[in-house]
MIKOLDREN-802104 format. One record per residue: chain; x, y, z of N, C-alpha, C in turn; residue in one letter; residue number from 1. Coordinates in nm, 4 decimals. Layout:
% MIKOLDREN-802104
   chain       n_c1       n_c2       n_c3      ca_c1      ca_c2      ca_c3       c_c1       c_c2       c_c3   resn   resi
       A          X          Y          Z          X          Y          Z          X          Y          Z      a    NUM
...
% end
This chain:
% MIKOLDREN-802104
   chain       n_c1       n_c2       n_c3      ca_c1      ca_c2      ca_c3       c_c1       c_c2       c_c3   resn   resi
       A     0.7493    -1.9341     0.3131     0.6319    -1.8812     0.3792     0.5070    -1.9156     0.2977      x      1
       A     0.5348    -1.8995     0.1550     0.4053    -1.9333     0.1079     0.3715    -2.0620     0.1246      x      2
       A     0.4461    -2.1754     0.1275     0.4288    -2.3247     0.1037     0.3662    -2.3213     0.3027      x      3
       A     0.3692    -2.2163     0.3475     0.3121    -2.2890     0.4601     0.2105    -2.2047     0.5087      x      4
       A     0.2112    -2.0867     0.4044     0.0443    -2.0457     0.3910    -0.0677    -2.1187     0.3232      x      5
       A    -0.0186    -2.2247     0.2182    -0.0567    -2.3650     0.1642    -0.1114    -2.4609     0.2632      x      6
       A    -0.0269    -2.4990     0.3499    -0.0416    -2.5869     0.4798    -0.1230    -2.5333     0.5387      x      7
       A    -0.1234    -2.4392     0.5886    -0.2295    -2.3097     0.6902    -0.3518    -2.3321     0.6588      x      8
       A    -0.3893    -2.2563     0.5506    -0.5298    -2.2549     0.4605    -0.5753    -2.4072     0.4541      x      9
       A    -0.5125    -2.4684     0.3882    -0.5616    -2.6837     0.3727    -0.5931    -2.7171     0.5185      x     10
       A    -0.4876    -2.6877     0.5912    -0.5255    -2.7420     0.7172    -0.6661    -2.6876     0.7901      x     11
       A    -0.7085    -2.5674     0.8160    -0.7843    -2.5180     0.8518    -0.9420    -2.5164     0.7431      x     12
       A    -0.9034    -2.5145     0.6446    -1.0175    -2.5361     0.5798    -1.0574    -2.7254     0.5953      x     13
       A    -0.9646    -2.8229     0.5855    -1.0210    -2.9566     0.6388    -1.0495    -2.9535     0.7933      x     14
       A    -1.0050    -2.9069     0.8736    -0.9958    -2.9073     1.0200    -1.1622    -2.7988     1.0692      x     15
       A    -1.1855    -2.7259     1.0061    -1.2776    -2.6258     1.0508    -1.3867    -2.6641     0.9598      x     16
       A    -1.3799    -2.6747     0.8451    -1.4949    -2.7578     0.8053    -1.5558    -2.8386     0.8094      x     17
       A    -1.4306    -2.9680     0.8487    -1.4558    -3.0582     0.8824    -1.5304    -3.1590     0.7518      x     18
       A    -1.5862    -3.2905     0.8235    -1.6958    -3.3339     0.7429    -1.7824    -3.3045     0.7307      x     19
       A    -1.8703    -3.2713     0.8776    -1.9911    -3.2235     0.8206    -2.0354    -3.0829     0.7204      x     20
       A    -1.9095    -3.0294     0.7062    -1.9578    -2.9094     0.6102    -1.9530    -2.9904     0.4641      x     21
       A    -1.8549    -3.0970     0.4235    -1.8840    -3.1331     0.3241    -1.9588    -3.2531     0.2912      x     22
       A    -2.0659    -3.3047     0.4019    -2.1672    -3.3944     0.4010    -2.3100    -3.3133     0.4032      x     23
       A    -2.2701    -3.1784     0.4576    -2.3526    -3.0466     0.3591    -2.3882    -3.0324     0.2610      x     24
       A    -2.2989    -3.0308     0.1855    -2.2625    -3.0122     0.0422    -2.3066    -3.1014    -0.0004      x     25
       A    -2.2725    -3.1852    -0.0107    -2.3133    -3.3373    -0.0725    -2.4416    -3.3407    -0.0532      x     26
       A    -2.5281    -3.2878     0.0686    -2.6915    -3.3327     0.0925    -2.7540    -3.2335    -0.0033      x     27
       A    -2.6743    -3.1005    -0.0258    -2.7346    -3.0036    -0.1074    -2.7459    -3.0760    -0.2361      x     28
       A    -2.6168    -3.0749    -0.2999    -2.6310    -3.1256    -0.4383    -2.7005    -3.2572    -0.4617      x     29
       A    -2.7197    -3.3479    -0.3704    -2.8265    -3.4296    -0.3872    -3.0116    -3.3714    -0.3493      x     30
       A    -3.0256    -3.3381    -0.2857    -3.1397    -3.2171    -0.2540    -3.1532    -3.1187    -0.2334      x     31
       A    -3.1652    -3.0132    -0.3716    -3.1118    -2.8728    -0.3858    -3.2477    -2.8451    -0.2832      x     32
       A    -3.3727    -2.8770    -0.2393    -3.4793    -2.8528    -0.2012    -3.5150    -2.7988    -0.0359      x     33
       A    -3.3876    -2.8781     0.0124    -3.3895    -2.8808     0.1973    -3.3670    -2.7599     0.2502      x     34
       A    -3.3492    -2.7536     0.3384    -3.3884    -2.5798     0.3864    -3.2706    -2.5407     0.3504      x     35
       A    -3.1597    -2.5726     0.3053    -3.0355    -2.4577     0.3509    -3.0659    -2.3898     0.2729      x     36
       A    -3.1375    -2.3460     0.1426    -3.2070    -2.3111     0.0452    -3.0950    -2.2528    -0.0545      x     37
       A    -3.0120    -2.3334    -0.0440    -2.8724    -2.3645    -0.1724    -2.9046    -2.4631    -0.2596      x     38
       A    -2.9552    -2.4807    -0.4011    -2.9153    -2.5477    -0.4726    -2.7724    -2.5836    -0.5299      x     39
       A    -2.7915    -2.7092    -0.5669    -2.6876    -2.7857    -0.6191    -2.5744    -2.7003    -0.7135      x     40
       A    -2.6694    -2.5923    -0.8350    -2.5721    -2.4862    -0.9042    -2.4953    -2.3872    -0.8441      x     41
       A    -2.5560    -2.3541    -0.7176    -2.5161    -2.2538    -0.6410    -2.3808    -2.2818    -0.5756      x     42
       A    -2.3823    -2.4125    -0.5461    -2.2971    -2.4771    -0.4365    -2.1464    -2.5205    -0.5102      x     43
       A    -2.2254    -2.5335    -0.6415    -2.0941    -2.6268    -0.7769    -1.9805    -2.4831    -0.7674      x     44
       A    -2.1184    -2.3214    -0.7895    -2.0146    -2.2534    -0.8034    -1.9078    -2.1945    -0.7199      x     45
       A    -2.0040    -2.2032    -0.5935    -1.9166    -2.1390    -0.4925    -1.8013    -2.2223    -0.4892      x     46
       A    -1.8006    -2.3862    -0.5336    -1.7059    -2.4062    -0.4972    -1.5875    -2.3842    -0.5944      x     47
       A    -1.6157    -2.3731    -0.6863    -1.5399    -2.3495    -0.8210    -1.4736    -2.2231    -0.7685      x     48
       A    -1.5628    -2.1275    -0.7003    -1.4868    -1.9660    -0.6825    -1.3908    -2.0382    -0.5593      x     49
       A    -1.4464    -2.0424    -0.4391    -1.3484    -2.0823    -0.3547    -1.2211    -2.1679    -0.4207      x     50
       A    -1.1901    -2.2595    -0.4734    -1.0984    -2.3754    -0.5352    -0.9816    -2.1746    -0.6413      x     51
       A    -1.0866    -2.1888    -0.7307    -1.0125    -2.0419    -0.7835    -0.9439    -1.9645    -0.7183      x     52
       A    -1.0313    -1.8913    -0.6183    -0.9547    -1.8192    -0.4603    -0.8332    -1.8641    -0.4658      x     53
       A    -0.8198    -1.9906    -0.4083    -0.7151    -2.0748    -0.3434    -0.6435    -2.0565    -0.4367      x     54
       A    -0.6752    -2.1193    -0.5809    -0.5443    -2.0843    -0.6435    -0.4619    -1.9323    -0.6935      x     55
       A    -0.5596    -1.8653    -0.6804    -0.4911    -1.7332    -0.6910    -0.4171    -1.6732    -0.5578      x     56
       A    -0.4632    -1.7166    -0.4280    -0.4102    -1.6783    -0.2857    -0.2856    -1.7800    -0.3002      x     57
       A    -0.2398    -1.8506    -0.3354    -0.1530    -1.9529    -0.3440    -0.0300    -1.8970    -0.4682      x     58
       A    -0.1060    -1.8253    -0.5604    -0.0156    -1.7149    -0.7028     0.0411    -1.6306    -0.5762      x     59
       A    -0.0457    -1.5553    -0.5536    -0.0241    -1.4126    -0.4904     0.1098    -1.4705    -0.4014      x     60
       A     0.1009    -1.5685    -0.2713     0.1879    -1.6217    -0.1859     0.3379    -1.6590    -0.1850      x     61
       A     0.2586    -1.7253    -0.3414     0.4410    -1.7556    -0.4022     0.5437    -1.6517    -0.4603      x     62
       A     0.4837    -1.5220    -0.4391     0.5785    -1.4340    -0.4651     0.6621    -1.3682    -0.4200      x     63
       A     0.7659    -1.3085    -0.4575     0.8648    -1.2772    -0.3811     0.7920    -1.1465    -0.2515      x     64
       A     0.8722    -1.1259    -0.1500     0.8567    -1.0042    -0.0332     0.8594    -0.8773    -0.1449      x     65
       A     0.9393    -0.8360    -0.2231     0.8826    -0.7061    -0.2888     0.7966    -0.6710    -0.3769      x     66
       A     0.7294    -0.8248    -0.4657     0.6216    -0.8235    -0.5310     0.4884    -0.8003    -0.4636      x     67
       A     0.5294    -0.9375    -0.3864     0.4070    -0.8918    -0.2546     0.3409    -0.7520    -0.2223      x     68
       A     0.4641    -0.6728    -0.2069     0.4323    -0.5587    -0.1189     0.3459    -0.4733    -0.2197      x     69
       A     0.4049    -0.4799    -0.4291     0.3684    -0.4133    -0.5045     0.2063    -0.4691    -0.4647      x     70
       A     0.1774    -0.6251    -0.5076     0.0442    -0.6271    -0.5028    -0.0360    -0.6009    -0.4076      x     71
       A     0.0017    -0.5927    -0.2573    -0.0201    -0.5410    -0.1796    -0.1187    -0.3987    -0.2023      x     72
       A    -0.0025    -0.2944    -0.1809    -0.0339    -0.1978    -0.2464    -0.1609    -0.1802    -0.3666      x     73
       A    -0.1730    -0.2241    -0.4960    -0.2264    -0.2167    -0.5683    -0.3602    -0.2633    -0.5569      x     74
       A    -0.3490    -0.4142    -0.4414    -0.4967    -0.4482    -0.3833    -0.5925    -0.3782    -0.3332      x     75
       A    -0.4808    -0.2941    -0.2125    -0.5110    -0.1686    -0.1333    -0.5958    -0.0857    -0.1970      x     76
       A    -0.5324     0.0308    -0.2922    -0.5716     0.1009    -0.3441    -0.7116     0.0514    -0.4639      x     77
       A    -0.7490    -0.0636    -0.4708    -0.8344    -0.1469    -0.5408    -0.9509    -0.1352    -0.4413      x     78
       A    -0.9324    -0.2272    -0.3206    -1.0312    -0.2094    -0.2205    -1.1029    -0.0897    -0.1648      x     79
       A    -1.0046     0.0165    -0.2016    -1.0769     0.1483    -0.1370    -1.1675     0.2198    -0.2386      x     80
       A    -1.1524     0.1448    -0.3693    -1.2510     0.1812    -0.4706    -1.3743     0.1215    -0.4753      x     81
       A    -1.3264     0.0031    -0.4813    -1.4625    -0.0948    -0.4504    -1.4254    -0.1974    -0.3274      x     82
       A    -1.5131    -0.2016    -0.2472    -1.5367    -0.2868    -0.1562    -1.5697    -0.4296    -0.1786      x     83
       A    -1.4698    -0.4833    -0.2649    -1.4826    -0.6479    -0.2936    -1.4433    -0.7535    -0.2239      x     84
       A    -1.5125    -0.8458    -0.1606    -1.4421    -0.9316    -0.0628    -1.3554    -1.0153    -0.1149      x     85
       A    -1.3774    -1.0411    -0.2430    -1.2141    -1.0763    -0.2929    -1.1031    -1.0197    -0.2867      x     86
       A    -1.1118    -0.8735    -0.3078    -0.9602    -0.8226    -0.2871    -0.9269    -0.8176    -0.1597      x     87
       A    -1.0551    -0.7864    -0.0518    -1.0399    -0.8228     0.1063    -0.9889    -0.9383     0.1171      x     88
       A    -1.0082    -1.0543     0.0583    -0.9575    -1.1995     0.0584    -0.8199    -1.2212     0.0430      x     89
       A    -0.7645    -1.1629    -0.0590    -0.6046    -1.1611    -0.1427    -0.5416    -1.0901    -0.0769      x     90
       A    -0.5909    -0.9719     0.0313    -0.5030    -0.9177     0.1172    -0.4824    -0.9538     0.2495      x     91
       A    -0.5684    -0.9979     0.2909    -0.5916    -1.1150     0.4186    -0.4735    -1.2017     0.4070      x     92
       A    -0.5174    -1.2816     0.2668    -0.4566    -1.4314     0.3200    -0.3218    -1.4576     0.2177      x     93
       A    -0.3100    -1.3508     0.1067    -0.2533    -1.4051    -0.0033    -0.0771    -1.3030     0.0239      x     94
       A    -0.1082    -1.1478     0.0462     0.0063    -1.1199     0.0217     0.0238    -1.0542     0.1799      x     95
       A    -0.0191    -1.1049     0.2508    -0.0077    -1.0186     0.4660     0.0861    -1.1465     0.5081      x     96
       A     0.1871    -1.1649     0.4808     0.2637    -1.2599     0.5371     0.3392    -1.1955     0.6419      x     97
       A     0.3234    -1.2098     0.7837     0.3638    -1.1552     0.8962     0.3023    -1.0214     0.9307      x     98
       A     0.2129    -1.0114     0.8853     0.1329    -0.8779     0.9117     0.1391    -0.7313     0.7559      x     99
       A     0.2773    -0.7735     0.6942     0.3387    -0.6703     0.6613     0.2808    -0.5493     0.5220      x    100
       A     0.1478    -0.6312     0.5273     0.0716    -0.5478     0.4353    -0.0245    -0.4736     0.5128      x    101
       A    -0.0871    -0.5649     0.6254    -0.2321    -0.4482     0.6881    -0.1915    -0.5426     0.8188      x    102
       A    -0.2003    -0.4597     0.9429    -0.1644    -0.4905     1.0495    -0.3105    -0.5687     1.1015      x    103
       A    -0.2885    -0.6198     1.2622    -0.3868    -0.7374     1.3062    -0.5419    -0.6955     1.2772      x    104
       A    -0.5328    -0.5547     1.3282    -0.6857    -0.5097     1.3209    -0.7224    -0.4416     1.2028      x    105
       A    -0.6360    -0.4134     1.0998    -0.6702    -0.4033     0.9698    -0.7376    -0.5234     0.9122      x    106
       A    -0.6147    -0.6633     0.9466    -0.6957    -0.7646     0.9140    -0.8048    -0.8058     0.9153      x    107
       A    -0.8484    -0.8189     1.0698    -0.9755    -0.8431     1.1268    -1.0701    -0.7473     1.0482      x    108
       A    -1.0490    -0.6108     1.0025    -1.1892    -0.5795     0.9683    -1.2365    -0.6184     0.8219      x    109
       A    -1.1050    -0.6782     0.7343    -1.0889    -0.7186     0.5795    -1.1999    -0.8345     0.6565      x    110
       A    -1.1305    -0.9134     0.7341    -1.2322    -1.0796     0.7539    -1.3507    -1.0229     0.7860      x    111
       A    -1.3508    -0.9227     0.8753    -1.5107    -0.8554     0.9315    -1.5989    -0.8578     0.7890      x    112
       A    -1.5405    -0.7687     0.6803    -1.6094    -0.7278     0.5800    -1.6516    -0.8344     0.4631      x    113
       A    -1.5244    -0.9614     0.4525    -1.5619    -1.0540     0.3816    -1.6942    -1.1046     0.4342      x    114
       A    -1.6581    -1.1444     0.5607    -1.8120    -1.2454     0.6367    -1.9024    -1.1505     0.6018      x    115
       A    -1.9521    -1.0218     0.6081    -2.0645    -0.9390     0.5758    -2.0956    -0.9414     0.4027      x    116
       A    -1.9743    -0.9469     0.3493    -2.0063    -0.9618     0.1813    -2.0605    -1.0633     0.0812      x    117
       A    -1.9923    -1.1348     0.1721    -1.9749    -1.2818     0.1408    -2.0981    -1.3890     0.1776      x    118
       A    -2.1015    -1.3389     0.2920    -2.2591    -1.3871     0.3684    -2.1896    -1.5498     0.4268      x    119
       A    -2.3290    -1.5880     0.4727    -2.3180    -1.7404     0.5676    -2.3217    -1.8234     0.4422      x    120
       A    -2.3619    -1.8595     0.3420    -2.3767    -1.9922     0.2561    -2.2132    -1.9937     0.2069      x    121
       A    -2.1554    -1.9149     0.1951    -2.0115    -1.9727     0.1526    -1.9206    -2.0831     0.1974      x    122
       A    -1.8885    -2.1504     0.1243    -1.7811    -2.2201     0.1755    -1.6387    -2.1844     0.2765      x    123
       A    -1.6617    -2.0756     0.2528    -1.5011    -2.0291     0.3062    -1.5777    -1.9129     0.4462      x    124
       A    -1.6509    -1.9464     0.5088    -1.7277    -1.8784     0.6192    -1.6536    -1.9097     0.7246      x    125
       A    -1.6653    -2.0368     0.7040    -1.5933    -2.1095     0.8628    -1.4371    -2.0849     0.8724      x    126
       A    -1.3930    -2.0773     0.7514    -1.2378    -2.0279     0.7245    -1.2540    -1.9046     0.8004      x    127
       A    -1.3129    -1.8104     0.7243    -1.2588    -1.6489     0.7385    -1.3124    -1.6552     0.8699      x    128
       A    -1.4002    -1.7177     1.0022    -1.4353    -1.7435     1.0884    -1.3446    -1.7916     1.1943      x    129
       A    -1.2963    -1.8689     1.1939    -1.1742    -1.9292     1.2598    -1.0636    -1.8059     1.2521      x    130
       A    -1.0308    -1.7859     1.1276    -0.9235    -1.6682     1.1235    -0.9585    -1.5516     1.2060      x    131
       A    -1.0738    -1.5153     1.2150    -1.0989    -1.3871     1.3043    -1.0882    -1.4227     1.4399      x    132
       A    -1.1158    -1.5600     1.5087    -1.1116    -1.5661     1.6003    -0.9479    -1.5960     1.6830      x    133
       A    -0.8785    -1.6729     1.5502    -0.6664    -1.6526     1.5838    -0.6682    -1.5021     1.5864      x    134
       A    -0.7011    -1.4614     1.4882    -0.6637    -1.2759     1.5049    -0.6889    -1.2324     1.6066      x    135
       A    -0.8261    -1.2401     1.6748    -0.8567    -1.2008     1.7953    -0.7882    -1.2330     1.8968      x    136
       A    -0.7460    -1.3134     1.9201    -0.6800    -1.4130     2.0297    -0.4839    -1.3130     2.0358      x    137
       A    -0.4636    -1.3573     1.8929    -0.3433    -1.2916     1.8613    -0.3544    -1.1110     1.9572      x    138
       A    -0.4188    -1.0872     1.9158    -0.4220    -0.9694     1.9139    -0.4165    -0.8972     2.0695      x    139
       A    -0.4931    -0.9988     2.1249    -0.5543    -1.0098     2.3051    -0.3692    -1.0482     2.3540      x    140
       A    -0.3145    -1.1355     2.2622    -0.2088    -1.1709     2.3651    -0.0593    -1.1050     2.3031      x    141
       A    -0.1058    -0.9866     2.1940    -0.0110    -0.8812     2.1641     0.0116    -0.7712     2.2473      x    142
       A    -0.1674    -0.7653     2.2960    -0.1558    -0.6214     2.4048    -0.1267    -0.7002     2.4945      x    143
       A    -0.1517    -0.7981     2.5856    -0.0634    -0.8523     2.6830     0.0904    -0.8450     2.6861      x    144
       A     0.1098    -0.9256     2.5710     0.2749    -0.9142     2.5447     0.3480    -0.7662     2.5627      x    145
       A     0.2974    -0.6573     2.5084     0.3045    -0.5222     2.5393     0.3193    -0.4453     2.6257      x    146
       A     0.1807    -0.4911     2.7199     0.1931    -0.5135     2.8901     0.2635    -0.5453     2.9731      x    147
       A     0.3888    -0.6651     2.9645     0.4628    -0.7322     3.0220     0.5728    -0.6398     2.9770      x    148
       A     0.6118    -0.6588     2.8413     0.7379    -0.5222     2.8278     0.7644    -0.3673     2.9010      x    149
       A     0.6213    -0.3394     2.8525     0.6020    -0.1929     2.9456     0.6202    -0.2398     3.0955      x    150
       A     0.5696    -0.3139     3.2012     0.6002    -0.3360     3.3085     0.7620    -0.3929     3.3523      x    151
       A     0.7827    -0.4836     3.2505     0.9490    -0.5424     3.2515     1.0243    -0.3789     3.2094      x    152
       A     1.0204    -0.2833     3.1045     1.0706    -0.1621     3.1321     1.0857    -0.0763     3.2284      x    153
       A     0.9740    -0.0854     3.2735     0.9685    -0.0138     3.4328     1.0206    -0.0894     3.4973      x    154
       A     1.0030    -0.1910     3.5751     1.0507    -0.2663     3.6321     1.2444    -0.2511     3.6632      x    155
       A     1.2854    -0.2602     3.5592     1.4469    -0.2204     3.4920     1.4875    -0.1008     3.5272      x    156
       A     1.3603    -0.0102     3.4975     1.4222     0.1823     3.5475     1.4520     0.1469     3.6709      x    157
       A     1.3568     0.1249     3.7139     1.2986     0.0807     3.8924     1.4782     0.0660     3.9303      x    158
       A     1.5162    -0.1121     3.9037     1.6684    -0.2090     3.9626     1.7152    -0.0705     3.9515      x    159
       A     1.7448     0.0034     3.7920     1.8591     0.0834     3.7790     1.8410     0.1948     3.8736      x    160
       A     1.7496     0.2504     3.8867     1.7741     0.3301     3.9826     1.7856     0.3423     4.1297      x    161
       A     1.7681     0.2099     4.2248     1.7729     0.1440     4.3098     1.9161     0.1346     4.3276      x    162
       A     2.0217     0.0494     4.2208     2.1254     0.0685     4.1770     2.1797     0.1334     4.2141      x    163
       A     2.1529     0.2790     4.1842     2.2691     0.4318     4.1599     2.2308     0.4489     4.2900      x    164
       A     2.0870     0.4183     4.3629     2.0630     0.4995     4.5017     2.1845     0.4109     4.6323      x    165
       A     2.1969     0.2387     4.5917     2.3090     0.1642     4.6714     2.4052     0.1695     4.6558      x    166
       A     2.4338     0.2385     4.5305     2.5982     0.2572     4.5108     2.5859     0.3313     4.5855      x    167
       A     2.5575     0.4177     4.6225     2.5734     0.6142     4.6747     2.5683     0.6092     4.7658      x    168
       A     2.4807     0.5303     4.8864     2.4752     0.4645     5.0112     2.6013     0.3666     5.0890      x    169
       A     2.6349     0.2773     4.9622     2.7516     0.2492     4.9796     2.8632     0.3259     4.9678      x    170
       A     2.8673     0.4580     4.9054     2.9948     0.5211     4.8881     2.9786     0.5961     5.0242      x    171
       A     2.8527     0.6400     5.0802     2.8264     0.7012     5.2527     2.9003     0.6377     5.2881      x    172
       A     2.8534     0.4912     5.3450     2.9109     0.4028     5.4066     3.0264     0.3894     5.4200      x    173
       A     3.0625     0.3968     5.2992     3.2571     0.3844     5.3352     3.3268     0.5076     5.3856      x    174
       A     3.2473     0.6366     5.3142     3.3046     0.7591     5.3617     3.2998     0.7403     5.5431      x    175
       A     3.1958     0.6879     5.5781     3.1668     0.7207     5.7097     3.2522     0.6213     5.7692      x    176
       A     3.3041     0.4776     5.7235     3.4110     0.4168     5.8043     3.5743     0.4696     5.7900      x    177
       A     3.5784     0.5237     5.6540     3.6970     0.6373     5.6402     3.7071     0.7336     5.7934      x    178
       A     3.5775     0.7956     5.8271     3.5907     0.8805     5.8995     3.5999     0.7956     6.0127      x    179
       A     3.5507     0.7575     6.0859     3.5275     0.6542     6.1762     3.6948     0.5869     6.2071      x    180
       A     3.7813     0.5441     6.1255     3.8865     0.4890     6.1509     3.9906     0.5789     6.1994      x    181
       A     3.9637     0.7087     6.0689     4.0450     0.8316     6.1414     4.0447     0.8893     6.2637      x    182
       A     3.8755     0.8649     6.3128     3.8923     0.9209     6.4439     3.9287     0.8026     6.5256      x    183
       A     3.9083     0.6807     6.5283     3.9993     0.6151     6.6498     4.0968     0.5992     6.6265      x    184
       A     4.2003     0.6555     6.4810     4.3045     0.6225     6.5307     4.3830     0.7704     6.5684      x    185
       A     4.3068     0.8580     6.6219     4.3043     0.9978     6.6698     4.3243     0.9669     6.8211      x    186
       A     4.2228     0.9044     6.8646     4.1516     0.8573     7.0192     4.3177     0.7637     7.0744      x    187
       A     4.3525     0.7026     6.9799     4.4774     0.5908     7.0525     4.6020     0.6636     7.0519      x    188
% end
């Protein structure tokens, strides 16, 4: 799982960034001056933190399901002290493998809170951006999925009890050709 939370993150950070975010970059550090009003130092570091991120979301990943859960936990109780979008970050992406640390809309509000902490000049905007919008999506076609069960449940009471009402109709039925035979062979 982690080696393809590796894949996940690479893919989406080249795919969603694309080039032009890093022909961005490149115009910054060649003209710290142009409006995005990021200099070149600013940009070296973010990327240094992001690259760091990665490698610590990539630590966190490679660990086993019950370590996970410890750091999990310990992130948790971290975040509710201070509101750091890093530890929002490490619980997002590093130890929620299948949900099993903070469920969809827990997630979404960790990404909610990074993008507000974190702000628009980051590198990892369009990341935690994209991710809110799979979450969202996920999430739209969980309560659907939900929807279809609850109706396929009913649906099932519904046959079964339809069921017990044709058996019982059918057991009339026969009672009544039971009776029916007895009396014509009464009549002959």
């Amino acid at each position: 799982m982690a080696t393809l939370l590796k894949i996940f993150i690479t893919f989406i950070v080249l795919t969603s960034s694309g080039c032009q975010l890093l022909t961005d970059w490149e115009a910054s550090f060649n003209n710290p001056a142009e409006d995005t009003g990021i200099d070149g130092v600013q940009v070296a570091t973010q990327l240094e933190q992001s690259y760091q991120i990665l490698q610590l979301s990539n630590l966190y990943g490679s660990k086993t399901l019950q370590e996970q859960k410890l750091i999990c936990e310990q992130l948790k109780s971290k975040y509710e002290v201070k509101k750091s979008w890093l530890t929002a970050w490490l619980i997002a992406y590093s130890v929620n493998n299948n949900f099993n640390c903070v469920n969809i809309k827990g997630t979404l509000a960790l990404l909610k809170s990074i993008q507000q902490l974190q702000g628009v000049s980051s590198p990892l905007y369009q990341l935690n951006s994209n991710q809110i919008q799979i979450l969202k999506k996920l999430s739209y076609l969980q309560t659907k999925n939900w929807n279809f069960r609850h109706k396929n449940s009913v649906l099932k009471k519904e046959i079964t009890e339809a069921e017990v009402q044709l058996q019982e109709v059918i057991s009339k039925i026969q009672a009544l050709k039971v009776i029916e035979t007895t009396i014509n062979q009464k009549t002959q």
